[in-house]
C-alpha positions in Angstrom: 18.6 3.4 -73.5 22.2 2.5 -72.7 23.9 3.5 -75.9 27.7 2.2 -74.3 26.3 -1.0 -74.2 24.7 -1.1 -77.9 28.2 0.2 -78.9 30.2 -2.4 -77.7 28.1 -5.1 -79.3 28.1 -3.9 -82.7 31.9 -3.6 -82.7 32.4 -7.1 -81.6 30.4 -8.2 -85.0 31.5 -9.2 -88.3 30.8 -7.0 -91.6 27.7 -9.7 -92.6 26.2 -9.5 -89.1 26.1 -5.9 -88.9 24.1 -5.6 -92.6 21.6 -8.1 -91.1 21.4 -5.3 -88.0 21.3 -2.7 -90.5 18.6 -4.1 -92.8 16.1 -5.0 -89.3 16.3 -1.8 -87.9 15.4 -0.1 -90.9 12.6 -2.7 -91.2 11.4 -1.5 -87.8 11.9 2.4 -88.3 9.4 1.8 -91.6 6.8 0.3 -90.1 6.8 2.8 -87.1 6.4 5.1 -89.7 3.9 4.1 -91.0 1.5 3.1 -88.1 2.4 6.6 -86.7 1.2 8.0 -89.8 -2.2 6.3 -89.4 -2.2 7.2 -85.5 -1.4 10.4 -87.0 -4.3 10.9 -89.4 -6.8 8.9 -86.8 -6.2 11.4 -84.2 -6.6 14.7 -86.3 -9.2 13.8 -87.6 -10.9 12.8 -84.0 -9.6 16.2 -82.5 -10.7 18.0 -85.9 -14.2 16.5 -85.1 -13.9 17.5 -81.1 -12.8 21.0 -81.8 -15.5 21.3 -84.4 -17.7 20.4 -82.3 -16.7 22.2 -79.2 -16.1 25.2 -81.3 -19.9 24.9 -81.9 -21.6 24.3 -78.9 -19.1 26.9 -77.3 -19.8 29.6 -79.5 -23.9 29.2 -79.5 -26.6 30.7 -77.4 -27.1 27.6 -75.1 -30.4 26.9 -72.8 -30.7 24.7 -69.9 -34.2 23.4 -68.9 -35.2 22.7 -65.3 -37.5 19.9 -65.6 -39.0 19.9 -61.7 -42.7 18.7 -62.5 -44.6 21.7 -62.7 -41.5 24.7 -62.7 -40.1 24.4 -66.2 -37.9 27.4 -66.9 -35.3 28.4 -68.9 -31.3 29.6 -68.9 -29.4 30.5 -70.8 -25.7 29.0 -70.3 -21.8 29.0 -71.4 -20.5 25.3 -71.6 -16.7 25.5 -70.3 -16.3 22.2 -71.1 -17.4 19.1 -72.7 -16.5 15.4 -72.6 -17.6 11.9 -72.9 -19.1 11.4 -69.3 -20.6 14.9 -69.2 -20.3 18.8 -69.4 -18.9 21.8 -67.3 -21.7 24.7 -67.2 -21.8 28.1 -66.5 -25.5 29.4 -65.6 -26.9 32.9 -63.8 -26.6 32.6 -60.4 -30.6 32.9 -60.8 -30.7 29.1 -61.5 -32.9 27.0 -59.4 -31.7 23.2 -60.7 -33.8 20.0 -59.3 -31.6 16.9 -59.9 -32.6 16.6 -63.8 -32.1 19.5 -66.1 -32.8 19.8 -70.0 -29.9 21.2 -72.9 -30.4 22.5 -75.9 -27.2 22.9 -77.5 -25.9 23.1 -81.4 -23.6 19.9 -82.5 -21.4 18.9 -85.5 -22.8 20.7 -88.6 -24.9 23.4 -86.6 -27.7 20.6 -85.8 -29.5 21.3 -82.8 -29.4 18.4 -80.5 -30.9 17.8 -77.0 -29.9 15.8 -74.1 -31.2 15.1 -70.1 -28.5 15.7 -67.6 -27.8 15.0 -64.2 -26.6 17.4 -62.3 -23.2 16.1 -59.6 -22.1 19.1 -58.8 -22.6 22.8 -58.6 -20.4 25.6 -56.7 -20.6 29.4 -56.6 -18.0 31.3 -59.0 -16.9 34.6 -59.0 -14.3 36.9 -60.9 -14.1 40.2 -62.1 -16.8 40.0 -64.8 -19.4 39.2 -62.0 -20.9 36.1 -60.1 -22.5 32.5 -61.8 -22.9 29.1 -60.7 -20.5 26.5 -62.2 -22.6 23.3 -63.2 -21.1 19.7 -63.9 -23.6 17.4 -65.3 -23.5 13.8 -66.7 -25.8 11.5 -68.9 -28.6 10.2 -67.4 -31.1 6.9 -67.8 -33.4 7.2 -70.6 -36.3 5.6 -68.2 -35.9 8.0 -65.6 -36.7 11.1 -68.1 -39.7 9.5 -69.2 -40.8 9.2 -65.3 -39.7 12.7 -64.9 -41.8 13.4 -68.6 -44.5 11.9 -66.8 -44.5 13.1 -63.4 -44.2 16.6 -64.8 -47.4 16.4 -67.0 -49.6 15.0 -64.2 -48.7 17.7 -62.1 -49.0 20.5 -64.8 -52.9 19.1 -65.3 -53.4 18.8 -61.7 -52.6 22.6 -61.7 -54.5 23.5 -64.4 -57.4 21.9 -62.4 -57.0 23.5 -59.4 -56.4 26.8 -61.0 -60.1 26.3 -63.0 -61.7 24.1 -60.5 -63.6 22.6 -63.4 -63.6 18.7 -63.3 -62.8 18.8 -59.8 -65.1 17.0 -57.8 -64.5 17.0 -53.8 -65.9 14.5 -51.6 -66.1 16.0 -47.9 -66.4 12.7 -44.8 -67.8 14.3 -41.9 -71.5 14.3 -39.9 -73.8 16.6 -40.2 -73.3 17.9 -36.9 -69.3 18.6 -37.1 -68.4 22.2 -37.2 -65.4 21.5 -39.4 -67.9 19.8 -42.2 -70.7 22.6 -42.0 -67.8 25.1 -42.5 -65.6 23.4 -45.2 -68.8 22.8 -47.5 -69.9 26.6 -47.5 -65.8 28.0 -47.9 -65.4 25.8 -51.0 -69.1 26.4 -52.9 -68.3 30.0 -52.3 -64.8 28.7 -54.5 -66.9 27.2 -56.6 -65.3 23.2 -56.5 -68.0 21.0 -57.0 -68.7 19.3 -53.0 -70.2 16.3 -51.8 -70.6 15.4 -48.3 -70.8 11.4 -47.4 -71.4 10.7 -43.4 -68.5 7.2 -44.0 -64.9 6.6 -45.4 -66.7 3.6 -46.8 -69.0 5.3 -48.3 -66.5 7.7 -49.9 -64.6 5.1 -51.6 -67.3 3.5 -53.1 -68.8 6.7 -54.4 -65.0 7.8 -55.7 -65.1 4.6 -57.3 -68.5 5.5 -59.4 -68.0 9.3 -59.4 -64.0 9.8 -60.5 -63.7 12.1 -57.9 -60.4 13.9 -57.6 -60.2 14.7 -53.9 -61.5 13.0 -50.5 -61.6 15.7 -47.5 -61.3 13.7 -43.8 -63.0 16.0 -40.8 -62.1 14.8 -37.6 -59.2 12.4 -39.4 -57.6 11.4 -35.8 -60.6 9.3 -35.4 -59.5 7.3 -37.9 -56.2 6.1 -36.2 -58.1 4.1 -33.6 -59.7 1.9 -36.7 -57.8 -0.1 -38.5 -60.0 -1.2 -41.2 -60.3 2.7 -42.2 -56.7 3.1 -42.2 -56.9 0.1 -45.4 -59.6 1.6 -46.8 -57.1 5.3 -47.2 -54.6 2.3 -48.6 -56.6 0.7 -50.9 -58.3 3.9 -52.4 -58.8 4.8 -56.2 -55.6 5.6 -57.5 -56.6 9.1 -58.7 -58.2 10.1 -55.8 -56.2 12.7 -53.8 -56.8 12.7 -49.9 -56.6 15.5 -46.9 -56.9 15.2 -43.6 -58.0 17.7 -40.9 -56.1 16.6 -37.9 -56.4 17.8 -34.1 -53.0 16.6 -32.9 -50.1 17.2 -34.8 -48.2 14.2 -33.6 -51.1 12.1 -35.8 -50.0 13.5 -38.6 -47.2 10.8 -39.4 -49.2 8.3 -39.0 -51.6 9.3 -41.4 -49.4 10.1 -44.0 -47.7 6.6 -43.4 -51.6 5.2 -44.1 -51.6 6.9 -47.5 -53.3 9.7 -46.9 -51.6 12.5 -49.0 -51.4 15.7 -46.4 -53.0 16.7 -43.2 -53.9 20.8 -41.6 -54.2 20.9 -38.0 -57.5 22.4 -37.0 -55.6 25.5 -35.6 -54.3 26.4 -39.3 -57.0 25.5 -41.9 -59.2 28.6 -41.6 -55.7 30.4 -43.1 -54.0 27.3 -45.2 -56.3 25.6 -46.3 -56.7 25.8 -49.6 -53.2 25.9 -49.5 -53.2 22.1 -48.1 -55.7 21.3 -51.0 -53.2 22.1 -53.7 -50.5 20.2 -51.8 -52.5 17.4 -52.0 -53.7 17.1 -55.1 -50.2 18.1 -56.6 -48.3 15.8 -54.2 -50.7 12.5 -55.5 -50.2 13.8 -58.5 -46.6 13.4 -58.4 -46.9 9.9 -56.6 -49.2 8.4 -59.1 -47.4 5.1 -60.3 -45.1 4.7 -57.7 -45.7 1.3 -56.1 -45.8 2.2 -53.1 -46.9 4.9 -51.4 -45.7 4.1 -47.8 -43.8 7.0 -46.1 -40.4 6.1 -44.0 -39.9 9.7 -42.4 -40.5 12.8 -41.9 -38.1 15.4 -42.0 -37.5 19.3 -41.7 -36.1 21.5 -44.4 -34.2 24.8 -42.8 -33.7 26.9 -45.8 -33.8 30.0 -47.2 -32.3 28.7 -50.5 -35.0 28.0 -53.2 -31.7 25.3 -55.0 -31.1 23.8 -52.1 -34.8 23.2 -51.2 -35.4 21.8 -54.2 -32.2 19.7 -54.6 -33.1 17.8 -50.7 -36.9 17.6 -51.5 -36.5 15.9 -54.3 -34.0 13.5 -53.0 -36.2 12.9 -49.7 -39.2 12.0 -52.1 -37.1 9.6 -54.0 -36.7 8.0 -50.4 -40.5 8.0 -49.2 -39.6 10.5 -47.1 -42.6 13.3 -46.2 -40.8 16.7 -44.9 -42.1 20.6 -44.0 -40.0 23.3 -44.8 -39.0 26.8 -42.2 -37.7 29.1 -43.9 -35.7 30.6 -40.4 -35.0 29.4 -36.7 -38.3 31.3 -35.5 -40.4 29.3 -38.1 -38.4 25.9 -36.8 -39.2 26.2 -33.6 -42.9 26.8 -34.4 -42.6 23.2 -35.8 -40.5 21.9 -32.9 -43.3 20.2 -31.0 -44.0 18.4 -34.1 -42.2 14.8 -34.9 -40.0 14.9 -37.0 -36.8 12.0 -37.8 -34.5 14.3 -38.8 -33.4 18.0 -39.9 -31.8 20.1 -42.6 -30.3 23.1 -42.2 -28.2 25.8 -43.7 -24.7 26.4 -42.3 -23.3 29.4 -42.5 -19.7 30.1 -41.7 -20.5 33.7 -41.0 -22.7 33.2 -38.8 -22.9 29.4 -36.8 -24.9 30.5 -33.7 -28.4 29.6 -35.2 -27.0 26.3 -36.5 -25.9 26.0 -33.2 -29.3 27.1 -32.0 -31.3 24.9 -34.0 -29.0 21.8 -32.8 -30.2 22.7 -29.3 -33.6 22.5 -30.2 -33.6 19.2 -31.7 -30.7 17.8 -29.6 -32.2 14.4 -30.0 -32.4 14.4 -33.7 -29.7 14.3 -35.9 -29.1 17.3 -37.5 -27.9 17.6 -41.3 -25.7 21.0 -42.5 -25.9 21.9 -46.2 -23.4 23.5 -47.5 -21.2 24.8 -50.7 -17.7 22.8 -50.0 -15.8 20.5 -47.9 -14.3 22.7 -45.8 -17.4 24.3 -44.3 -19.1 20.7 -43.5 -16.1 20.3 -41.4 -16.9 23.6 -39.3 -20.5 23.2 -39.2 -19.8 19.0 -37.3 -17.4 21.5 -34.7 -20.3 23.6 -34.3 -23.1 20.4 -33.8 -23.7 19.2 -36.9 -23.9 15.3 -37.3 -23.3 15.4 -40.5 -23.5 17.2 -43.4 -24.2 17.1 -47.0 -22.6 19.2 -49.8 -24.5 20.5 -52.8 -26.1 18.9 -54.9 -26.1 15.7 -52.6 -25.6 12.5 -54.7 -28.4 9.5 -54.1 -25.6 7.0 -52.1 -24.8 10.6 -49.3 -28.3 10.6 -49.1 -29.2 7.4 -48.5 -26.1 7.0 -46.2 -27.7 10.1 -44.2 -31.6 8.7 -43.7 -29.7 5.5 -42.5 -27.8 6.7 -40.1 -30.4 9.2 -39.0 -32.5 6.2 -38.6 -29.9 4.1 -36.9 -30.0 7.0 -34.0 -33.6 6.8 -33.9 -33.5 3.8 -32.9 -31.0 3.8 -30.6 -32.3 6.5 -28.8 -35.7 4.5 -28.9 -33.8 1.4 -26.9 -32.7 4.0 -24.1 
């Protein structure tokens, strides 16, 4: 405000003129007054309610809910902060989040009030009092709970199932003179799941149809990639009925599982794995029920030894129809490295980049994908091979962005 100026106008005006002047501005300055006295009230009594509120929820025992179908557990948290598109969280470094977690929290009055979160962010924290994750969440869609709701309580049944084996009724499609057939039928009466053999796929649908049963076993399922009309069949099964197929070359196994079928055990493994590969199956359908389509566009590797960020990709590969396998260290990826795969995950860690480095080598044709806590160390891990890298949790677009890409070098390599 130039007051000079102000100045020099007033004393160029006449006594009448400057009452007029006098008589506005106090005009003004009262209503000022008075609307700040409303902004005034309006906004203690909005940060009386926040502070209320955040005095609450701050000050009460809060639990967080993983809702991953079939791992509910609890946590208890401190919420740092709270606003209108989300919350701040501090959980034990125990936590094992999948993309959708559950609060329980106290609001205005002491009510206790729930809510489904998204979590967009997560990083490790650490001070003097000890070590816990930090936890930003925001709101998520209604309909996507209820999915989750859903998924969740297929799976837990599907589990109880297995766990009984009552109501489970397996239907095994092999000849009477395949080794695998003879075998499978005697391993699971001695487990006690109720076994039928039928010598046709055809044959196995219809009776699935009649019977409700739960689970179709394929022996000799590469056979079936040489006949298209089977390969419908798998597609056009019941919609509760679960399938497995016992494969002798792993590089069927895509193929299969882009045909519907729901996993596959190489003959080499399923005298150890598999009833390992039944659960899989019947848990994995379970999950997919009501999805509309059941068509798989990859197939991926997880290298992880972190249970978070296991759970975190999984998910998000699900989500994109992607089928993956997870090693747990370079000696297990390199078991898998004869088997085809589109693309990999891997830990990257700062300390120690030579088995990234490693595991770029292996799959030198693939891309590779680092996971990892922050900027900075996505950055090192492209200098040592990476060609790209995701930071936890990964959101849906960097995701999606990744698979495309990933798929656009496929393809390219493909041409050449």
């Amino acid at each position: 405000m130039d007051i000079e100026k102000i100045e020099k106008i007033i004393q160029r005006l006449d006594m009448g003129e400057l009452h007029h002047v006098q008589k506005y501005i106090a005009e003004q300055i009262k209503k000022l007054e008075l609307t700040q006295k409303h902004l005034d009230d309006d906004k203690g009594r909005e940060l009386r309610r926040e502070e209320r509120f955040e005095t609450n929820l701050l000050g009460t025992l809060t639990r967080i809910t993983d809702v991953k179908p079939g791992e509910r557990k609890e946590y208890s948290v401190t919420v740092h902060d709270i606003s209108k598109s989300g919350m701040r969280l501090k959980v034990d470094t125990n936590f094992i989040p999948s993309r959708v977690v559950e609060i329980t929290f106290a609001g205005p009055g002491g009510k206790i009030k729930r809510c489904f979160l998204e979590i967009v962010r997560m990083r490790k924290m650490s001070n003097q009092d000890g070590n816990w994750l930090e936890v930003g969440c925001r709101s998520i869609n209604n309909e996507e709970v209820r999915r989750m709701r859903l998924k969740e309580e297929k799976v837990i049944k599907t589990r109880s199932k297995l766990h009984s084996r009552r109501g489970i009724l397996v239907l095994i499609v092999g000849t009477e003179t395949e080794v695998n057939e003879k075998k499978l039928l005697a391993r699971m009466k001695a487990q006690q799941y109720n076994v039928h053999r039928v010598d046709s796929l055809n044959v196995a649908m219809k009776s699935a149809e009649k019977t409700k049963a739960q689970l179709c076993i394929f022996c000799s399922a590469s056979k079936l990639l040489t006949q298209a009309d089977m390969l419908t069949a798998i597609g056009n099964r019941p919609p509760t009925l679960a399938t497995l197929a016992i494969i002798e070359k792993e590089e069927d196994r895509l193929e299969l599982l882009k045909a519907g079928v729901d996993e596959c055990i190489s003959e080499a493994n399923y005298e150890n794995f598999f009833f390992k590969a039944i659960e899989r199956a019947m848990l994995g359908h379970a999950g997919r029920q009501g999805k509309s389509s059941h068509e798989i566009s990859g197939r991926a590797l997880i290298v992880s030894i972190d249970t978070t960020r296991i759970n975190l990709i999984s998910y998000q590969l699900e989500e994109n129809g992607y089928s993956f396998r997870i090693a747990s260290d370079i000696h297990e990826a390199r078991n898998s490295a004869k088997d085809p795969f589109d693309l990999i995950f891997a830990d990257f860690d700062i300390n120690c980049p030579e088995e990234f480095t490693e595991l770029h080598d292996l799959f030198s044709n693939l891309s590779v994908i680092a996971l990892c806590d922050d900027f900075s160390h996505g950055q090192q891990a492209i200098v040592n091979g990476a060609s790209n890298y995701l930071c936890m949790p990964p959101s849906k677009e960097d995701v999606q962005m990744i698979l495309e890409l990933a798929k656009a070098k496929l393809e390219t390599s493909a041409k050449h």
